[in-house]
Residue frames relative to the residue before (quaternion, step in Angstrom):
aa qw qx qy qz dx dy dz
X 1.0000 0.0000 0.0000 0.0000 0.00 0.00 0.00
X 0.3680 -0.5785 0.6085 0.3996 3.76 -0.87 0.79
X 0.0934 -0.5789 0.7994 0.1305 2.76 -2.27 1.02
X 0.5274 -0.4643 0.6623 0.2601 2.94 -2.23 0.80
X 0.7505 -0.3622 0.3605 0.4190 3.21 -2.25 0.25
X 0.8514 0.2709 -0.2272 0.3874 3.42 -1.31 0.22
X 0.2466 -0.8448 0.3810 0.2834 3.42 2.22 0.79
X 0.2320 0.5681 -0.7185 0.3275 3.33 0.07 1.54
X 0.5612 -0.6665 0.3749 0.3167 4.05 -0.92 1.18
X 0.3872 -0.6263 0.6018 0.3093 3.79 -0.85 0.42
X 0.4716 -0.5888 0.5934 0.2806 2.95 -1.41 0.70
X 0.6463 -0.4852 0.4401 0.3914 3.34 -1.65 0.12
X 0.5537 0.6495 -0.3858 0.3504 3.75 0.66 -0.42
X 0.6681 0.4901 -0.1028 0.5504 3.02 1.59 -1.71
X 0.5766 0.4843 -0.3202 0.5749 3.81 0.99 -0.34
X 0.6409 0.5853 -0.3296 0.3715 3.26 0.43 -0.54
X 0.7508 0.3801 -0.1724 0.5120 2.98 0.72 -1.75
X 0.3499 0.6553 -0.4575 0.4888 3.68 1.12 0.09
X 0.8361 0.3126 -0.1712 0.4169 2.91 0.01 -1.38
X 0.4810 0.4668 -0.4444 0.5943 3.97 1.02 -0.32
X 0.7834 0.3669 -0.3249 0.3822 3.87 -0.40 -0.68
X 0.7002 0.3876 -0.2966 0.5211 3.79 0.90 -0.61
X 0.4442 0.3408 -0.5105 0.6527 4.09 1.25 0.73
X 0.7010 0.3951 -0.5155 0.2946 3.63 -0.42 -0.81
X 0.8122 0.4947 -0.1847 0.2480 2.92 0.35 -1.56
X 0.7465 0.5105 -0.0991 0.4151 3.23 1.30 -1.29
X 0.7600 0.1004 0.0580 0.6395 3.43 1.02 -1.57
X 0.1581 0.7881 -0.5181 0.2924 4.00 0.82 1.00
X 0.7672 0.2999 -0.1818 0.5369 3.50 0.86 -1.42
X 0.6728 0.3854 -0.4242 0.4678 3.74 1.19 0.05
X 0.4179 0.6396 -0.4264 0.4842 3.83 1.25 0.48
X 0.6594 0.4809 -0.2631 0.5145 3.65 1.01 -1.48
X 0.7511 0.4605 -0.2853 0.3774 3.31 0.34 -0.88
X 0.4860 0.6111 -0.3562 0.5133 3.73 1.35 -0.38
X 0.7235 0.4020 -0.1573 0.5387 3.16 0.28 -1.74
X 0.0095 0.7675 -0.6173 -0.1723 3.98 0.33 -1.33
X 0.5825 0.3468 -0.4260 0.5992 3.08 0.55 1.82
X 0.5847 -0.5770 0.5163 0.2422 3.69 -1.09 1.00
X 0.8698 0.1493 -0.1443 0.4475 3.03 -0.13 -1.30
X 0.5098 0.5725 -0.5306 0.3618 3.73 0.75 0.34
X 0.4134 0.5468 -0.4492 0.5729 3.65 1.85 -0.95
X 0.7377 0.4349 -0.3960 0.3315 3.76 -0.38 -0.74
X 0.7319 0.2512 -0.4537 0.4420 3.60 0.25 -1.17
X 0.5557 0.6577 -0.4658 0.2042 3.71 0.80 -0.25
X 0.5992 0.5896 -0.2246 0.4929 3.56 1.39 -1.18
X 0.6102 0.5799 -0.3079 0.4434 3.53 1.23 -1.01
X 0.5922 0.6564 -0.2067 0.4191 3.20 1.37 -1.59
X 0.6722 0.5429 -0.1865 0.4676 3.56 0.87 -1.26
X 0.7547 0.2053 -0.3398 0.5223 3.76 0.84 -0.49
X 0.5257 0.5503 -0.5707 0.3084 3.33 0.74 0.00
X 0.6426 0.6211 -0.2451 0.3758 3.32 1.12 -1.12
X 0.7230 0.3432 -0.2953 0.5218 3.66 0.87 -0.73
X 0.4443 0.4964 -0.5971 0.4468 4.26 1.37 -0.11
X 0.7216 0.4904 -0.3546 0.3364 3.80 0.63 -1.25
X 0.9197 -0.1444 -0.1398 0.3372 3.27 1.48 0.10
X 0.5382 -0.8015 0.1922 0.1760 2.87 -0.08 2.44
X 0.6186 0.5635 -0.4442 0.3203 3.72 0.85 -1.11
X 0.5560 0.6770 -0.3986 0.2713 3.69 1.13 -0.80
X 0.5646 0.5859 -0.2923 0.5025 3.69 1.68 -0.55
X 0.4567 0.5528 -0.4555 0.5276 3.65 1.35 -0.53
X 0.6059 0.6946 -0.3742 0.1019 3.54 0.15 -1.53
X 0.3077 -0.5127 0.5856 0.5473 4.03 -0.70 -0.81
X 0.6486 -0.6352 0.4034 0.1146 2.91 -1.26 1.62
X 0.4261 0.7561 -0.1732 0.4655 3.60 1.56 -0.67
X 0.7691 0.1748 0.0220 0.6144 3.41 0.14 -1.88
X 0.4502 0.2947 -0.6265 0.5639 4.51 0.49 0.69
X 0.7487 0.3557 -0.4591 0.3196 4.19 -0.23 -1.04
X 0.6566 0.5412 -0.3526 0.3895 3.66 1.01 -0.75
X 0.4902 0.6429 -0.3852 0.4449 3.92 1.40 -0.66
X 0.8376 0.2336 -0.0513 0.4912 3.50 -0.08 -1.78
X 0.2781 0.7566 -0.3348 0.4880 3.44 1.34 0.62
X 0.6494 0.2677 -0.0016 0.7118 3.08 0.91 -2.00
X 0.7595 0.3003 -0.5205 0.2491 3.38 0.01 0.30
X 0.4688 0.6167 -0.2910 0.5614 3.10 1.39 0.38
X 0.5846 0.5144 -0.3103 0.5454 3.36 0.89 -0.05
X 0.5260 0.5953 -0.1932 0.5759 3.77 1.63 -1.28
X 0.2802 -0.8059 0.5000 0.1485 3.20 0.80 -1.17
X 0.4932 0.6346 -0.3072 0.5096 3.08 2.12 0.80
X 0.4578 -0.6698 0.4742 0.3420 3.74 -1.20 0.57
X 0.5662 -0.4229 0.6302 0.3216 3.23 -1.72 0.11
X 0.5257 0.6731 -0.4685 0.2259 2.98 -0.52 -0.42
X 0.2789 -0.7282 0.5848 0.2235 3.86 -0.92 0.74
X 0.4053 0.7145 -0.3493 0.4507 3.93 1.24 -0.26
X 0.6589 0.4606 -0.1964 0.5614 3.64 0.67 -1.85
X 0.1680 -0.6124 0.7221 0.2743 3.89 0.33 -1.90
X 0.4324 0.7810 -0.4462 0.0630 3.82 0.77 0.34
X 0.6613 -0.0945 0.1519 0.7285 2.78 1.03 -1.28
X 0.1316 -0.7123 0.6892 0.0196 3.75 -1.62 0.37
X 0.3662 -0.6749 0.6102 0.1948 3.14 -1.65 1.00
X 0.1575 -0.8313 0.5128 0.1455 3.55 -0.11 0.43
X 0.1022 -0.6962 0.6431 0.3021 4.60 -0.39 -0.04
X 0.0047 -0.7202 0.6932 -0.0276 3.48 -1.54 1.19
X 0.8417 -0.0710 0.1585 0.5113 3.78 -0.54 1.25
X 0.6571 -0.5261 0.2178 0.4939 3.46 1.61 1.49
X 0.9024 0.2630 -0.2575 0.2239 3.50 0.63 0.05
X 0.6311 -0.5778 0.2181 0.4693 3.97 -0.25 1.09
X 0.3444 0.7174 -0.5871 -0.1486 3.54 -1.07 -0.36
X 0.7114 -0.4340 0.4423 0.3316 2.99 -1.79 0.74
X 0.0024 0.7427 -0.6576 0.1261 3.75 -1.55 0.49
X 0.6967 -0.6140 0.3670 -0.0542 3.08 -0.47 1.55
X 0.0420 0.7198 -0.6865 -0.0941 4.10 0.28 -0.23
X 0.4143 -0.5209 0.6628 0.3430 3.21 -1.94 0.18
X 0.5227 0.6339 -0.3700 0.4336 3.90 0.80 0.21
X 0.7772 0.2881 -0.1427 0.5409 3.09 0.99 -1.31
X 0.3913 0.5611 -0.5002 0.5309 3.99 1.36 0.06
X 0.8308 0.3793 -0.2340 0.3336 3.73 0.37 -1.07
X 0.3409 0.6912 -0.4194 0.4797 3.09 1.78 -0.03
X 0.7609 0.4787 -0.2174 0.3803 3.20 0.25 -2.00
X 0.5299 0.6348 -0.2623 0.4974 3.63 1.10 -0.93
X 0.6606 0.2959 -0.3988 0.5630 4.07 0.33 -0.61
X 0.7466 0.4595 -0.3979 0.2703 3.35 0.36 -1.45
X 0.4552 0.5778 -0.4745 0.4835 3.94 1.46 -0.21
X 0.6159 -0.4962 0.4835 0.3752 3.81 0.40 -0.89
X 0.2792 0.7503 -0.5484 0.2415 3.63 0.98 0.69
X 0.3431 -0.7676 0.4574 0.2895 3.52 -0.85 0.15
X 0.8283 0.2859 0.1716 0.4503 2.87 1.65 -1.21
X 0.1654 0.7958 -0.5793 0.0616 4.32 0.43 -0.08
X 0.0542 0.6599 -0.7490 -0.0252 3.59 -0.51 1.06
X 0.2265 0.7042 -0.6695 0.0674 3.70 -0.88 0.24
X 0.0278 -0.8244 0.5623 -0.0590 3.39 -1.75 1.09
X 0.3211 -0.7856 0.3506 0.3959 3.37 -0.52 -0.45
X 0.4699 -0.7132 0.4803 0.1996 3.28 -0.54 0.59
X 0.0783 0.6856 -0.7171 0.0979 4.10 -0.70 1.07
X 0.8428 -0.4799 0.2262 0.0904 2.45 -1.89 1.45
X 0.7992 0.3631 -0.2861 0.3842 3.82 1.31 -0.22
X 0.6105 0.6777 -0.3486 0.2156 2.50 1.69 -0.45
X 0.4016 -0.6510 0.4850 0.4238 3.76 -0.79 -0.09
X 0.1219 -0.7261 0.5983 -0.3161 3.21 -0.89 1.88
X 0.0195 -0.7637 0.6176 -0.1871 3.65 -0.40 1.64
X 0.0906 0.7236 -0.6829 0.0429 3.54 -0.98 0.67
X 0.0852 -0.7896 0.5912 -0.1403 3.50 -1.27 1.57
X 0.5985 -0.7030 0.1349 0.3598 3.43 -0.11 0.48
X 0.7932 0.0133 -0.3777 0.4775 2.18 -0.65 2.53
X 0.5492 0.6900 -0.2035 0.4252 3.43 2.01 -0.98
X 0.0591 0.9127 -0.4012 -0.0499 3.82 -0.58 0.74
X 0.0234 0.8970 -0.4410 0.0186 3.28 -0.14 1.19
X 0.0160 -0.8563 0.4625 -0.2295 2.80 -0.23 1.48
X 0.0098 0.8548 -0.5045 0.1215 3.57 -0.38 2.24
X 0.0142 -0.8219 0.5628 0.0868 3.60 -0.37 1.35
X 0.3036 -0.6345 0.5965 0.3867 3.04 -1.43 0.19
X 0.2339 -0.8638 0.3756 0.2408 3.21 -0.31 0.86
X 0.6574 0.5513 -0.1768 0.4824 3.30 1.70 -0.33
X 0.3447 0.6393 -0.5640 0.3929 3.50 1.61 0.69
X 0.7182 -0.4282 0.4790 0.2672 3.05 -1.85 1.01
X 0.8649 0.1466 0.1294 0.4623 3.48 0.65 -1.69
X 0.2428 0.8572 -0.4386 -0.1182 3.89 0.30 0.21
X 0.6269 -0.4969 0.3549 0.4839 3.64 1.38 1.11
X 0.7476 -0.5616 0.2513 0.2501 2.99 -1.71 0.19
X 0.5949 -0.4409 0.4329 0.5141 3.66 -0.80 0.41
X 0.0008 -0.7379 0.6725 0.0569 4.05 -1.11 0.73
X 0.8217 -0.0237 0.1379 0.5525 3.65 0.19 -0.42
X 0.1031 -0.6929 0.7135 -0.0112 3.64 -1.70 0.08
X 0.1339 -0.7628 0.6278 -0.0776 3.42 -1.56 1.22
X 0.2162 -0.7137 0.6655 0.0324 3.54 -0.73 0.39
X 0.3031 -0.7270 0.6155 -0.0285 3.65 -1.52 1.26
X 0.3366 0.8060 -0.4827 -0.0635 3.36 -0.13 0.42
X 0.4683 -0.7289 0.4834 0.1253 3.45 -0.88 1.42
X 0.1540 -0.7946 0.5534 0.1966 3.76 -0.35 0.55
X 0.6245 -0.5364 0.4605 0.3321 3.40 -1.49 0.47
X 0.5578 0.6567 -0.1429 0.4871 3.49 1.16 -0.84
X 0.3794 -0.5859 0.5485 0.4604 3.51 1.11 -1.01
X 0.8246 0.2263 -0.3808 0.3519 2.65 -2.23 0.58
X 0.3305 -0.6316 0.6881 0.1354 4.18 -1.61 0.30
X 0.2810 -0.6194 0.7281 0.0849 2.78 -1.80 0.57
X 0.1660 0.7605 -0.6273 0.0241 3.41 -0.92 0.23
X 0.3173 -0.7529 0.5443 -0.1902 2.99 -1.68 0.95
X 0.0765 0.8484 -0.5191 0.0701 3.47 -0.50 1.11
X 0.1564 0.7489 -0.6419 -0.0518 3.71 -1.16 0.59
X 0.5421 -0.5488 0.5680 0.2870 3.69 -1.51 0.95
X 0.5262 -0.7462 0.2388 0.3305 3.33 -0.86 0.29
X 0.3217 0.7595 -0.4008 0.3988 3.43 1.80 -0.25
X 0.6749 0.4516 -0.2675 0.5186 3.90 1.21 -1.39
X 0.7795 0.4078 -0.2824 0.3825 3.69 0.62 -0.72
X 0.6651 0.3644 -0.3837 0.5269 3.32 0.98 0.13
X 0.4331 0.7306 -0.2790 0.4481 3.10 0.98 -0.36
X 0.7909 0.1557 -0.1295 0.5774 3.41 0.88 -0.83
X 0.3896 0.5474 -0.4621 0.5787 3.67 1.36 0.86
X 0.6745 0.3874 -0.3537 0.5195 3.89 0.91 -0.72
X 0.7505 0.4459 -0.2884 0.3933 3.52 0.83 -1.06
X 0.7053 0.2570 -0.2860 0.5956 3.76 0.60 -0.06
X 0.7318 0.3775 -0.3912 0.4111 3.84 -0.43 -1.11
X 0.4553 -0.6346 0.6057 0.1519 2.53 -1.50 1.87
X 0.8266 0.2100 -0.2272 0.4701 3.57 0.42 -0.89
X 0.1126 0.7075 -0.6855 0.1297 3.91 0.54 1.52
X 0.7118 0.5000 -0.2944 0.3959 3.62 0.55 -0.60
X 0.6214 0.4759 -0.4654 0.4133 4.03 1.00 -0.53
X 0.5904 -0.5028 0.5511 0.3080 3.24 -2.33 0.30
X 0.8421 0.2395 -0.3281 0.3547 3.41 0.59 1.01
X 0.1871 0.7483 -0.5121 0.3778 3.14 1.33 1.54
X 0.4003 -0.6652 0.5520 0.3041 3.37 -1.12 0.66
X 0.5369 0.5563 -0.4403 0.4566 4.04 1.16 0.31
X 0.5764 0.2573 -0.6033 0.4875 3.80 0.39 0.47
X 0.6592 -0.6090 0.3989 0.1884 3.18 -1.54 0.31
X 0.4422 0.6273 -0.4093 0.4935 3.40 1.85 -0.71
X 0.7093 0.3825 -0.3878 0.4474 3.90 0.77 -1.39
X 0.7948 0.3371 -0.0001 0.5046 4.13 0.91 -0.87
X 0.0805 -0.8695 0.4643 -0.1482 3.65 0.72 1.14
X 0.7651 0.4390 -0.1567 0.4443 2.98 1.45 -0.96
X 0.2596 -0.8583 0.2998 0.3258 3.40 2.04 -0.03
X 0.1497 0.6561 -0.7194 0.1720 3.64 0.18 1.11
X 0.8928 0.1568 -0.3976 0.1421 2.70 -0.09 -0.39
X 0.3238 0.7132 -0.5352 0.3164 3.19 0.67 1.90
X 0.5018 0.5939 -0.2626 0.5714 2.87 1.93 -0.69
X 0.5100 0.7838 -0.1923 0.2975 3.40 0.88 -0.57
X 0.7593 0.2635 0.0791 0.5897 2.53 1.10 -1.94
X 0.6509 0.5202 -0.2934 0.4685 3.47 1.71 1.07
X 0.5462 0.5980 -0.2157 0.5455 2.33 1.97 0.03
X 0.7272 0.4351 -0.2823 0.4496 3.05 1.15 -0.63
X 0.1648 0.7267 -0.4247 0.5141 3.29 2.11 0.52
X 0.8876 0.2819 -0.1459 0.3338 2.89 -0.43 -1.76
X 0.5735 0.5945 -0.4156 0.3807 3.96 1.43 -0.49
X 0.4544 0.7018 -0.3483 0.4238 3.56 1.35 -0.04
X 0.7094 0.6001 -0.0621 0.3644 3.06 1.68 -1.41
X 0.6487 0.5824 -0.1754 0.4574 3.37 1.19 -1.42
X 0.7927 -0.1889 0.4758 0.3311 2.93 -1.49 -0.71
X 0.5734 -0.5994 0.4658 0.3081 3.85 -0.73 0.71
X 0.3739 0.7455 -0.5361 -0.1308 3.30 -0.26 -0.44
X 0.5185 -0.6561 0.4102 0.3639 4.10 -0.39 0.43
X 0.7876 0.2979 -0.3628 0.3991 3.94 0.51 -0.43
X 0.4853 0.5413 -0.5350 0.4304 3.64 1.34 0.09
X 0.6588 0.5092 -0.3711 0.4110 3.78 0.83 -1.19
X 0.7738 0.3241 -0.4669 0.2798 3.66 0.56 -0.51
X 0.4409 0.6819 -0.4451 0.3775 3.55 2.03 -0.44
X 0.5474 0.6047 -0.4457 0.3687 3.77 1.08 -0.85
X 0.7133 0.5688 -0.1105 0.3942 2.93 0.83 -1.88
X 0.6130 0.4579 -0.2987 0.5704 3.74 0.59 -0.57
X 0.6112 0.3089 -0.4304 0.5880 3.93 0.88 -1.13
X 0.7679 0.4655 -0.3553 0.2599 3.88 -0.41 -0.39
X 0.2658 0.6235 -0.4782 0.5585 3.30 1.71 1.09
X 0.8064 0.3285 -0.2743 0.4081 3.58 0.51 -0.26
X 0.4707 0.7300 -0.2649 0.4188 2.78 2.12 0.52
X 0.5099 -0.6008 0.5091 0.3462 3.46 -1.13 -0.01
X 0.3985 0.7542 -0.2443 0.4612 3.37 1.72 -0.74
X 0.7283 0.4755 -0.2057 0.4485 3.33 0.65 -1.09
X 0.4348 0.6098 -0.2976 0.5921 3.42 1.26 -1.67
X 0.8122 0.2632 -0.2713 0.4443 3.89 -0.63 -1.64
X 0.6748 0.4315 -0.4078 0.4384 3.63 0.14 -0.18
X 0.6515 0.3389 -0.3900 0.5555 3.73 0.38 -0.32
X 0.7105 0.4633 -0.3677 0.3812 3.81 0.41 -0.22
X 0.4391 0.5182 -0.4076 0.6103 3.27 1.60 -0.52
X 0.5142 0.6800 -0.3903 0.3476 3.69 0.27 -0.65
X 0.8366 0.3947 0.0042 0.3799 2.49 0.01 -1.82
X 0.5658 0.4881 -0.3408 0.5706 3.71 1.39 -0.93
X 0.6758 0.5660 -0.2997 0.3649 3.86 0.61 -0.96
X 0.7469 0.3046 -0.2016 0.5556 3.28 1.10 -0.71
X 0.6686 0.4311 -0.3565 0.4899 3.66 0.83 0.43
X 0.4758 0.6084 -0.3179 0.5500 3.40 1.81 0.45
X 0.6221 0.5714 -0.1844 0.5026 2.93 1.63 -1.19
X 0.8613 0.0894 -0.1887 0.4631 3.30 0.35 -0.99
X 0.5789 0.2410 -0.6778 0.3840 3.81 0.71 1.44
X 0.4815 0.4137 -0.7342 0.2410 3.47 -0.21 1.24
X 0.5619 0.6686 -0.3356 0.3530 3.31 0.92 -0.36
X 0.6516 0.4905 -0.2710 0.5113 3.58 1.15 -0.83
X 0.4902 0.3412 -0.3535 0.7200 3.82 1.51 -1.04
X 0.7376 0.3030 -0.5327 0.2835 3.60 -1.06 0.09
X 0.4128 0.8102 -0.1735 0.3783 3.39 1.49 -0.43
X 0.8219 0.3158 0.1570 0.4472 2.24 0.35 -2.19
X 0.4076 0.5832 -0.4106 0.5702 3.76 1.96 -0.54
X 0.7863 0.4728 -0.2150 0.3347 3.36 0.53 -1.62
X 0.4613 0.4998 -0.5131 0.5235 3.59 0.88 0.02
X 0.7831 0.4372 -0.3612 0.2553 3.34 -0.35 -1.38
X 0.6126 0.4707 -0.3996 0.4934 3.40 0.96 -0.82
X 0.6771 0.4219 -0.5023 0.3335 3.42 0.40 -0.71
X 0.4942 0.6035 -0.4305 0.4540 4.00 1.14 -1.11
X 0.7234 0.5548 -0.2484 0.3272 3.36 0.00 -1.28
X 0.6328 0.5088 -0.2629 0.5210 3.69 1.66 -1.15
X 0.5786 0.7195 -0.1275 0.3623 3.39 1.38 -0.72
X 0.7136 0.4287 -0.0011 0.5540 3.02 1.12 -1.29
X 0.6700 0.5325 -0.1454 0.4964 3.14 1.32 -0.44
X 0.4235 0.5377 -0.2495 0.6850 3.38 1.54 -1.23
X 0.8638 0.2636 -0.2670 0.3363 3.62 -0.23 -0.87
X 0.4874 0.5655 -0.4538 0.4864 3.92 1.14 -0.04
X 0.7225 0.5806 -0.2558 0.2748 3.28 1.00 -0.68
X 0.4322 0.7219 -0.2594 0.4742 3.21 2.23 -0.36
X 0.1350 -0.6673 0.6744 0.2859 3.38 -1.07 0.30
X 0.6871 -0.4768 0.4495 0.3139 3.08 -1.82 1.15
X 0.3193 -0.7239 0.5648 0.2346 3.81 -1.39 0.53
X 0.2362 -0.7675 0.5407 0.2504 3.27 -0.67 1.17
X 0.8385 -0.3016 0.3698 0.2632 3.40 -1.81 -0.28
């Protein structure tokens, strides 16, 4: 927690405004230039404290990894904002991370050149047919009851021609919320349902299926890549790293080290081969 002089604890008001005066001042002209527009840099900065009043623990955080979150989301060129669903700062274990929206994934998706993103969820009565690649899919959307949420799919029509589409049951989509998201277990993940009722962020996590699928495009891969900081993914990839390059350099020390000996060994030999100088 920041302390004031005489290390008596700032209040959150006073953290706050910290944190509002060390964007303006510091990273304002690198906000404008994201956004390339003034007042979009503003409602964005405005956006940012609303977002951290809606959620205080983010002041607990290292101050560092909240400016370095909404940073990158400014770089995306997406809002805070829980209204939109673009993007979200999320605290995990004192520290900030960036988070993806399924709003602001589909954002990134038109601005690639989609034409189209139908995507829904799928509950247990409805009547719900998949054929290769074909989806037919009839809710009633006015039933009283339509059972539980089972799966979700996502359509995505290209500008180019032709769709992609994409289905998972829900056992796979949460499933891969337990198996990667570091923060699947905190009280402010967008994977319990109390925080996400409306499940995006199953769709979400079909979409980023289907971004595997499309066209390349560089700012979805780094949005992936920035959302997979809250991943375990990330964790296994830097450790692969890290194993890969300590594989590397002990073969290098045994090859090294092979290569001395032979050379010792050439040495010693060369020199058995001398006769002794006499007197």
């Amino acid at each position: 927690m920041t302390q004031q002089n005489g290390n008596a604890p700032a209040t959150q008001a006073q953290q706050l405004a910290s944190l509002k005066t060390t964007l303006a001042s510091q990273y304002k002209k690198q906000i404008e230039n994201y956004f390339g527009d003034e007042k979009k840099a503003l409602k964005f900065l405005s956006s940012v404290v609303s977002s951290v009043q809606r959620n205080p623990a983010l002041l607990e955080c290292e101050p560092t990894s909240v400016i370095n979150s909404f940073i990158t989301m400014a770089e995306l060129n997406l809002m805070p904002s829980d209204v939109s669903g673009e993007a979200y700062v999320i605290p995990y274990k004192g520290v900030a991370q960036f988070q993806l929206g399924y709003q602001g994934l589909v954002t990134l998706f038109y601005r690639a050149g989609a034409k189209s993103i139908v995507s829904e969820i799928v509950y247990k009565k409805d009547k719900f047919n998949y054929t290769n690649g074909t989806i037919e899919h009839t809710p009633d959307v006015f039933a009283e009851d339509r059972g539980e949420a089972i799966g979700a799919y996502v359509i995505v029509e290209l500008q180019a021609g032709g769709k992609i589409s994409k289905v998972m049951k829900k056992s796979d989509i949460v499933g891969i919320g337990k198996k990667f998201s570091k923060s699947f277990n905190s009280s402010f993940t967008p994977w319990k349902e109390a925080n996400d009722p409306e499940l995006w962020m199953w769709k979400k996590t079909v979409l980023k299926q289907v971004a595997k699928l499309v066209p390349k495009n560089e700012t979805i891969f780094k949005a992936v890549a920035e959302d997979n900081k809250d991943s375990n993914i990330d964790d296994r990839m830097a450790k692969a790293k890290e194993e890969s390059e300590s594989l590397k350099l002990g073969n290098l020390i045994k090859h090294n080290t092979n290569e001395n000996n032979e050379n010792q060994t050439q040495i010693e030999a060369s020199e058995s081969d001398q006769e002794p100088s006499g007197e």
